[in-house]
C-alpha positions as CSV (number, residue, x, y, z in Angstrom):
1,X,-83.2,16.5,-4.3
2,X,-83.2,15.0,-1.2
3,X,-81.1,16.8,2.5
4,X,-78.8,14.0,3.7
5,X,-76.6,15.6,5.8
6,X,-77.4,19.1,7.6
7,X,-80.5,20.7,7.3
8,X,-81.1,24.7,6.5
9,X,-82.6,24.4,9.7
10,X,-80.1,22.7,11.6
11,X,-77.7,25.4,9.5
12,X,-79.5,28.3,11.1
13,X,-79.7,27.3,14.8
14,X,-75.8,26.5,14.2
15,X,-75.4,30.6,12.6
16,X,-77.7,31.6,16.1
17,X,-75.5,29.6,18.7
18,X,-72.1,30.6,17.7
19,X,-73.1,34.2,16.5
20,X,-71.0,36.8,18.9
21,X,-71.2,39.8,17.1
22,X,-73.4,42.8,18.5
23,X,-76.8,42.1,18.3
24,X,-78.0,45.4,17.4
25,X,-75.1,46.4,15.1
26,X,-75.6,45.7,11.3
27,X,-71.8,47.2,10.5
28,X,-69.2,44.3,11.7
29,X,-71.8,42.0,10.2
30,X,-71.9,44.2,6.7
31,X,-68.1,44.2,6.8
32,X,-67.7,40.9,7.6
33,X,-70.1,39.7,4.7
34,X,-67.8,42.6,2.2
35,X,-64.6,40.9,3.0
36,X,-65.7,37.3,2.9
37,X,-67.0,38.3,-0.5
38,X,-63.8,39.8,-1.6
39,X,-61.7,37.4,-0.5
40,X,-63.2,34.9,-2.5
41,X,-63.2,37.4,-5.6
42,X,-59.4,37.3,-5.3
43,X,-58.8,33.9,-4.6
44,X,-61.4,32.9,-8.1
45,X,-59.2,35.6,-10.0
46,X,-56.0,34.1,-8.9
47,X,-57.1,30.7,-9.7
48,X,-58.1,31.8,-13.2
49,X,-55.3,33.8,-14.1
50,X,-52.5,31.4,-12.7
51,X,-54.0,28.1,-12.3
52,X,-50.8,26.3,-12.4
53,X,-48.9,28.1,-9.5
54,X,-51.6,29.1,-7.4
55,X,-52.4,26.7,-4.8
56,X,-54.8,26.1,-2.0
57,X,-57.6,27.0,-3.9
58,X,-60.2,24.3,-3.3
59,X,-59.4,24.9,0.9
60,X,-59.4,28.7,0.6
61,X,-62.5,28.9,-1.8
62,X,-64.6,26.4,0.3
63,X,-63.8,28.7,3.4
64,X,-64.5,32.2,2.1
65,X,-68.2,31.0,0.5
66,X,-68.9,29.3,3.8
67,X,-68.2,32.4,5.7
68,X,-69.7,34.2,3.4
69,X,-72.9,32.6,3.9
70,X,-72.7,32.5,8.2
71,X,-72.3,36.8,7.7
72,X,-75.6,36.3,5.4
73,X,-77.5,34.4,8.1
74,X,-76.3,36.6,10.5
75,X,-77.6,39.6,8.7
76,X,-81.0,38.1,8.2
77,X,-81.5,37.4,12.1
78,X,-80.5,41.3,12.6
79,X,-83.2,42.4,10.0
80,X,-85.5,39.8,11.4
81,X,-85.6,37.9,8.0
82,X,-87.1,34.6,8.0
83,X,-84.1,33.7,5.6
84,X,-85.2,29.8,5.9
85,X,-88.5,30.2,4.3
86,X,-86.3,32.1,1.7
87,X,-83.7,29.5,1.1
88,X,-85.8,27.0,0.9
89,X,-88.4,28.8,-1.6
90,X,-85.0,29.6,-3.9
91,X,-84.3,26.0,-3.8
92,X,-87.5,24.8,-5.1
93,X,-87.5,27.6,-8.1
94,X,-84.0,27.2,-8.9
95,X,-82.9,25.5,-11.5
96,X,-81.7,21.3,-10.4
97,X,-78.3,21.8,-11.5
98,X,-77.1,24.2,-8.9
99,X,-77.7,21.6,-6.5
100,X,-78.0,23.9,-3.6
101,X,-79.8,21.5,-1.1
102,X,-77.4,21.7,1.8
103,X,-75.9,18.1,2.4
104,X,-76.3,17.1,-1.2
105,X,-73.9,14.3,-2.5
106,X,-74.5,14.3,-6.0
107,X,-71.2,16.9,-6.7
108,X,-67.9,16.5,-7.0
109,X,-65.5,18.0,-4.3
110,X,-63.4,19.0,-7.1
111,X,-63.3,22.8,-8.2
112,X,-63.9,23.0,-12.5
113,X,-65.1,25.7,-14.1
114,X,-68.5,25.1,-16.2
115,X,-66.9,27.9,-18.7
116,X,-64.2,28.9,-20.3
117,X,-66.2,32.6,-20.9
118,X,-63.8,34.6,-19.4
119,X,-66.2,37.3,-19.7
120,X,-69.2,35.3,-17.8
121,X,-66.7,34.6,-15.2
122,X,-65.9,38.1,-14.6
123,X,-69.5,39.2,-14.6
124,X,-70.5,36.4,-12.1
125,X,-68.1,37.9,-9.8
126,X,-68.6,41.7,-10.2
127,X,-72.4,41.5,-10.3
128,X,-71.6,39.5,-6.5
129,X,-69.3,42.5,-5.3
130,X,-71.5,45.0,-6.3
131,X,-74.5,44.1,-4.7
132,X,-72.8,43.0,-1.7
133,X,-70.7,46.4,-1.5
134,X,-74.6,48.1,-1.8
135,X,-74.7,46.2,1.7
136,X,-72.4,48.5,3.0
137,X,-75.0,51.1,3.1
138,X,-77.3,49.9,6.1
139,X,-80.1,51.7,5.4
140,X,-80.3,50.1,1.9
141,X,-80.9,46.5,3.1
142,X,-83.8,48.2,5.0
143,X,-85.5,48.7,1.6
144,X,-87.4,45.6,0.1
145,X,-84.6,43.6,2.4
146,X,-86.4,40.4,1.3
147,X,-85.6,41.4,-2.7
148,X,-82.5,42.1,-1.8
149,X,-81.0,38.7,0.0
150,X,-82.6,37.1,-2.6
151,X,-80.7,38.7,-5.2
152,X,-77.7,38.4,-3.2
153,X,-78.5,34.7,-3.4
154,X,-79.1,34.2,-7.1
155,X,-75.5,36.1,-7.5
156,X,-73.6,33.9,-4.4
157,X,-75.2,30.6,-5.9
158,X,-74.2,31.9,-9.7
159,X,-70.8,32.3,-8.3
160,X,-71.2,28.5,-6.9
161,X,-72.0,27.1,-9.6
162,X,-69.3,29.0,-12.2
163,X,-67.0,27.3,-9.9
164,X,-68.6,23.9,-9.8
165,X,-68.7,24.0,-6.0
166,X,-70.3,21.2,-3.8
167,X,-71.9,23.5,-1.2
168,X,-72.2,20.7,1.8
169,X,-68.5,20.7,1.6
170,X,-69.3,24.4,1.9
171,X,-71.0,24.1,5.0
172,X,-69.5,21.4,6.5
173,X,-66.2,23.0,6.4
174,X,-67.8,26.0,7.8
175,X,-69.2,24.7,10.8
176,X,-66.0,22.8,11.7
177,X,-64.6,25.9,10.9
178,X,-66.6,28.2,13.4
179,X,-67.2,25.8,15.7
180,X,-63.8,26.0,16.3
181,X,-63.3,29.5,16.9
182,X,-66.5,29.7,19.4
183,X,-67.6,26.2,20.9
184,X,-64.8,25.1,23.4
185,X,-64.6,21.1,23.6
186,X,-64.3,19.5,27.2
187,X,-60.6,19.1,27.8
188,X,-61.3,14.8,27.6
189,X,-62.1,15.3,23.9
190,X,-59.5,17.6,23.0
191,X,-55.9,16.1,22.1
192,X,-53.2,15.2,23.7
193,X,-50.2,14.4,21.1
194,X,-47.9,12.1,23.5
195,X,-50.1,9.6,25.1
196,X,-48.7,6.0,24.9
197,X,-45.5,7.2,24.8
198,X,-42.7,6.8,27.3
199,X,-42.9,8.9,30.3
200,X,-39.8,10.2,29.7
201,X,-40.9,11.6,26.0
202,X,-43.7,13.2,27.3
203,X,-44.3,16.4,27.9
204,X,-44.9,17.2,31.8
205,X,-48.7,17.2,33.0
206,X,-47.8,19.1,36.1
207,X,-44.9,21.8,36.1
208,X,-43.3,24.3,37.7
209,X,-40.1,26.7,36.2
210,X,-39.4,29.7,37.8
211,X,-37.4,32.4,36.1
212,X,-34.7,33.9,38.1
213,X,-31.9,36.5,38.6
214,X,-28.3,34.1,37.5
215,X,-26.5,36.8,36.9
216,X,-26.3,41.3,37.1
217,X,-27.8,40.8,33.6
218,X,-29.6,37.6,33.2
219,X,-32.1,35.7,34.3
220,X,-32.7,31.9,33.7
221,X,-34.9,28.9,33.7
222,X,-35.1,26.6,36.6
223,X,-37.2,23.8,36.7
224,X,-36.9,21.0,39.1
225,X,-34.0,22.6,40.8
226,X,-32.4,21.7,36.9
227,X,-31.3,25.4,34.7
228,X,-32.9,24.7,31.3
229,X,-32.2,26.6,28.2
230,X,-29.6,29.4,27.9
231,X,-29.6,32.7,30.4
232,X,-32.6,35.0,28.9
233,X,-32.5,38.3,27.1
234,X,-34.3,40.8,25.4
235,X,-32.3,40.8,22.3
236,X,-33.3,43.7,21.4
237,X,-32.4,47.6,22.0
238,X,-36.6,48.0,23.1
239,X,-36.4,46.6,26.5
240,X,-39.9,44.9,26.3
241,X,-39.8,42.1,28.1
242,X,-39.5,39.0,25.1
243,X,-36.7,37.6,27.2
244,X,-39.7,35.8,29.3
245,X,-41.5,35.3,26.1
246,X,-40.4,31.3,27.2
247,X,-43.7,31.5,29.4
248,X,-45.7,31.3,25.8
249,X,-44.1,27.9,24.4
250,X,-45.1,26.9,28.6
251,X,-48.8,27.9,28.1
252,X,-48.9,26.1,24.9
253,X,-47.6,23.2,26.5
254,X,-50.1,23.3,29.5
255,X,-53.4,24.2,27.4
256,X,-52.4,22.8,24.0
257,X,-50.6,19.9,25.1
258,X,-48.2,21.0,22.7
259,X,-44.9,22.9,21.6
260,X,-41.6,21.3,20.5
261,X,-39.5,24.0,22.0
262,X,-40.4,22.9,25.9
263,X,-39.6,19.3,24.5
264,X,-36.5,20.6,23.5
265,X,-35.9,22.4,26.2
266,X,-36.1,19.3,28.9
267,X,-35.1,17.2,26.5
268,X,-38.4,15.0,26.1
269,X,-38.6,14.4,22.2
270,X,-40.5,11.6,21.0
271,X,-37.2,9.5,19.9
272,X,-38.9,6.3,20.4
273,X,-40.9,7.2,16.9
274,X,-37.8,8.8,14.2
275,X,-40.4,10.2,12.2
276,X,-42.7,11.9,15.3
277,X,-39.0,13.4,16.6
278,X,-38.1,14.3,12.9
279,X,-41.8,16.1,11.6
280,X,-43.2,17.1,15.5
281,X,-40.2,17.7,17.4
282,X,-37.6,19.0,15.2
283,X,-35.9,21.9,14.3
284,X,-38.5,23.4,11.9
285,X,-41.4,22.9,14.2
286,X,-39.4,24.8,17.0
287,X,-38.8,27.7,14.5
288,X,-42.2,27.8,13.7
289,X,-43.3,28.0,17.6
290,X,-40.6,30.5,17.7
291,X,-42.1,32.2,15.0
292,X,-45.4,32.2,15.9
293,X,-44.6,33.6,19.3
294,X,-42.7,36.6,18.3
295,X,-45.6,37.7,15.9
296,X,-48.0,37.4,18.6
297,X,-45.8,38.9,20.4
298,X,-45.1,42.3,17.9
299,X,-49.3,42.2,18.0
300,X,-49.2,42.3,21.8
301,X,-47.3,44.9,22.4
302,X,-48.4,47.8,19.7
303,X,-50.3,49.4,22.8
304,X,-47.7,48.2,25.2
305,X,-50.6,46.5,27.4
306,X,-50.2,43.0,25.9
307,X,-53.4,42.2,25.8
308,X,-54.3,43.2,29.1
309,X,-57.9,43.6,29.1
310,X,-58.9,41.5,26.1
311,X,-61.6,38.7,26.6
312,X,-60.7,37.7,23.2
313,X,-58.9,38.2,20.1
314,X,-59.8,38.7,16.5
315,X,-60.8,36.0,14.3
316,X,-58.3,37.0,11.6
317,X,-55.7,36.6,13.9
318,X,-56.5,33.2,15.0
319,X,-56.9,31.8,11.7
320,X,-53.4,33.1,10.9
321,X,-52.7,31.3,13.5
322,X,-53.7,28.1,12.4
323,X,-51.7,28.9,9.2
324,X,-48.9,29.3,11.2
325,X,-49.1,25.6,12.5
326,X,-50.5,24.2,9.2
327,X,-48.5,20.4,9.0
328,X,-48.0,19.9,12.1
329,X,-50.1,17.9,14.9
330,X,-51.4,20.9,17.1
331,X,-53.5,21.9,13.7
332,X,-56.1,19.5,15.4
333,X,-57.0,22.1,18.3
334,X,-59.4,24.4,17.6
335,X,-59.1,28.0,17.5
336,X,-61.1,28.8,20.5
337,X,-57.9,26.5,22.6
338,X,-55.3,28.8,21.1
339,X,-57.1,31.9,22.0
340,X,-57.2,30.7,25.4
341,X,-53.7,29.6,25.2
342,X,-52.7,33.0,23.9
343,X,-54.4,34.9,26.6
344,X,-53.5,33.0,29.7
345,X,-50.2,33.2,28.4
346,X,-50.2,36.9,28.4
347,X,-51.5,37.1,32.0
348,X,-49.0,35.6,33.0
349,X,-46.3,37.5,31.1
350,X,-47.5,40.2,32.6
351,X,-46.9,39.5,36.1
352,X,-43.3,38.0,35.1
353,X,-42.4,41.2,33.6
354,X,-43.9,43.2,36.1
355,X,-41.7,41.4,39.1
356,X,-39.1,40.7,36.9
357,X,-39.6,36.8,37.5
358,X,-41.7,34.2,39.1
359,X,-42.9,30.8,38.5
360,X,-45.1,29.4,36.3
361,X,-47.2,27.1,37.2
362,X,-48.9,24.6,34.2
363,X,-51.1,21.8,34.4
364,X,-51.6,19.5,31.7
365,X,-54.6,17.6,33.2
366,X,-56.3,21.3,33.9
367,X,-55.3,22.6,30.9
368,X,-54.5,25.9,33.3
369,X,-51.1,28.2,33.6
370,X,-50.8,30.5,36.7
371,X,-48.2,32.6,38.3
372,X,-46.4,33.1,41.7
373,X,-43.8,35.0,43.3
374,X,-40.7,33.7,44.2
């Protein structure tokens, strides 16, 4: 079988350039691998059990063996196993119709199950917890560690080929995937959402909008000497500060190029196109900024430093994240832009909330959000 698309090779120097975990700790790569591998155990089970009302499958399946797989390589560069010579030797003894050459094109993207053993199914996928739960143990994979990924291999490809999988759309998902979450594009080949359209329906590339004392008990939005929005609370008994939590949908705006509750806000929808102001601008893409805010924000604020301190943020997180906006345009950044979104954001919550107001100041063309005093 001939590679067409990306090497093992190429695969590998992908796995070292985008690898951030410890160098010299084996246990967030071992527990990474575990729950990769168990998340795909449920999603196969649920898919067997109620395969007409479970969906997402082929999308969720795909992800969890390609992740999977990065944790392997990973763990082989930590235990300083030449895993390529190893891939490529169980590719020449396996047998031609697991089709495990990366960038093969001879499968089907289609997920169907080569049996209806329901038995041989279960066993493909217990054998592959097992000996990836004996991982757990990292003196173990110091023993015969070359026997060992090997027979985590025969059980991972197994469980590829009960499921019919192609494995390029494995990998290729993969490294869109991480590259995503790691590699952070130059801001000229990133998005923008509203170019071509009116001036007036565009969202602002330079802004400022200062939050202010209107009233004993409110504060408002000013922007352009214009008050935007309604007067700003806390709505809630804990006095934690979400009443400037408008200073999120203003980052995403700045660094994503994106949020429909700004647009709403200065009143900058894209009208011109019915079905951009109906699916991108509309009332259920506000609520699910608004949603997406306020989860972030219940995560921010467990230690009551709102991320103060944090370089980054977990990759669970993000990809929830990019559930969050699933449908809608800003899907297209990559997680590595909404961390940075997220986190700038935060910094400048936190001088808001510490002085009680400021202004904000965003830049679309610098992708950038800062904060001064009044």
């Amino acid at each position: 079988m001939e590679i067409t698309e990306l090497s093992v090779a190429e695969y590998l120097e992908f796995v070292k350039k985008t690898d951030r975990l410890p160098e010299n700790e084996l246990h967030p790569v071992l527990h990474g691998l575990f729950g990769e591998v168990g998340g795909l155990m449920s999603a196969a089970k649920k898919m067997k059990r109620e395969p007409d009302s479970y969906t997402g499958f082929d999308s969720e399946v795909i992800e969890e063996f390609g992740d999977a797989f990065w944790y392997l390589c990973c763990l082989s560069l930590r235990i300083k196993l030449d895993i390529h010579s190893i891939l490529l030797d169980f590719v020449r003894t396996s047998a031609p119709t697991h089709d495990l050459l990366i960038g093969s094109r001879s499968r089907t993207n289609n997920f169907v199950y080569k049996t209806d053993n329901e038995t041989e199914f279960d066993a493909t996928l217990i054998e592959l917890g097992q000996i990836t739960g004996d991982f757990l143990n990292a003196e173990y994979i110091f023993e015969n560690p070359e026997n060992k990924i090997i027979s985590f291999l025969k059980s991972f490809f197994a469980t590829v080929d009960t499921l019919n999988v192609k494995f390029s759309s494995v990998i290729n998902f993969n490294v869109k995937k991480v590259s995503g979450r790691f590699i952070r594009p130059k801001n000229e080949s990133l998005p923008t959402f509203d170019e071509g359209f009116p001036e007036f329906e565009q969202l602002p590339y330079e802004f400022e909008i200062e939050f202010m004392k209107r009233t004993e008990n409110h504060l408002a939005l000013r922007w352009n000497g214009v008050f935007i929005g309604d007067p700003l609370t806390d709505s809630s008994k804990d006095k934690d500060g979400y009443r400037f939590h408008d200073v999120f949908h203003f980052s995403h705006a700045a660094i994503l190029h994106w949020s429909p509750t700004f647009r709403w806000l200065i009143k900058q929808k894209r009208k011109s196109k019915p079905e951009m102001d109906h699916d991108q601008d509309g009332g259920r893409a506000i609520v699910v900024e608004e949603g997406l805010s306020a989860w972030v924000f219940n995560i921010a604020k467990q230690d009551n430093k709102y991320f103060e301190g944090k370089e980054s943020l977990t990759f669970d997180m993000l990809k929830n994240v990019g559930q969050f906006v699933k449908g809608f345009e800003v899907e297209s950044c990559p997680l590595i832009l909404w961390e940075e979104a997220i986190l700038k954001g935060y910094e400048v919550f936190r001088e808001i909330k510490k002085n009680q107001g400021g202004i904000v100041i965003g830049s679309r063309n610098k992708r950038t959000i800062t904060y001064k005093k009044s």
